[in-house]
N, C-alpha and C positions, 0 to 999 in steps of 0.2 A: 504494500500500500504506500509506502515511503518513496517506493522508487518510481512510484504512479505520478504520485505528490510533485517531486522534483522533476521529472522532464515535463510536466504540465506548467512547471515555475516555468521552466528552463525556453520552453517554447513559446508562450507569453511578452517572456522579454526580450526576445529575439523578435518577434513580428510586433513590439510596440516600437523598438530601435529603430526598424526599419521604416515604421510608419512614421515617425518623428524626422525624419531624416527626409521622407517623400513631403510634410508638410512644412519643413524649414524652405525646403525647393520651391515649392507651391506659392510660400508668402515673400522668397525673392523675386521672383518671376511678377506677382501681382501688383510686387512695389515698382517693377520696371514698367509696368501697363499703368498700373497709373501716371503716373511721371512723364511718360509719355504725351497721355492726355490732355496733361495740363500743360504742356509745352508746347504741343498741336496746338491746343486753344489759345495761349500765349501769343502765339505766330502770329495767329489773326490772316492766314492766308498768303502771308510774305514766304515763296517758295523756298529760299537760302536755311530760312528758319528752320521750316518742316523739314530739311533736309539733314540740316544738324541734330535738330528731333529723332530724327529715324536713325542716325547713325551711333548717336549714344545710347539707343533703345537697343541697339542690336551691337553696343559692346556692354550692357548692363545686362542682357541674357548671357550672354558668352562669359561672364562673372560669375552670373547662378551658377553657370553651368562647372564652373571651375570651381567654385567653391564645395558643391558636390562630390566632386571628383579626388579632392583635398582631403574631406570628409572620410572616403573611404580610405584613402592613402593611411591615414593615420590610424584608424580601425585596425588596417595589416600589421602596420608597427607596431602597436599596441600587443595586438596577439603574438606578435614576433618576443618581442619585450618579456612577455610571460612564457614563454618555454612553448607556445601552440606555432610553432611555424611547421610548412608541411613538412611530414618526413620525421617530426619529433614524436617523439615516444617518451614520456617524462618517466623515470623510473628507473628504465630498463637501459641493460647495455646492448653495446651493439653484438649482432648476433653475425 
């Protein structure tokens, strides 16, 4: 029953990380749409504007997107750090 217990922990907190991670993405990405928005509306139609608009809209996604990327980077080190990198065997010699 114990060992029911704990991979029921175990897989809980593995798919809330992962969810946490998809809504950290979710609200940079909305902060870049909006900003957008108001930068569009800013222009007021002045084509040079909307263009600067759309160019830092589309390096403030490529940010999210990096930053995500970041995110997991440091997750492997992390696991590396603690003795789970692939191929470890904690314990045991080599055979």
């Amino acid at each position: 029953m114990y060992r029911i217990l704990l991979v029921a922990v175990m897989v809980m907190f593995a798919v809330s990380s992962v969810y946490a991670d998809d809504v950290k993405q979710s609200a940079c990405k909305a902060a870049c749409i909006a900003s957008k928005d108001k930068c569009v509306k800013e222009a007021a139609g002045g084509k040079m504007k909307e263009m600067a608009c759309n160019q830092a809209f589309q390096k403030c996604m490529k940010d999210c997107e990096k930053e995500d990327g970041k995110e997991k980077e440091k997750g492997k080190d992390r696991d590396k750090a603690k003795g789970r990198g692939e191929g470890d065997e904690k314990g045991r010699g080599k055979r």
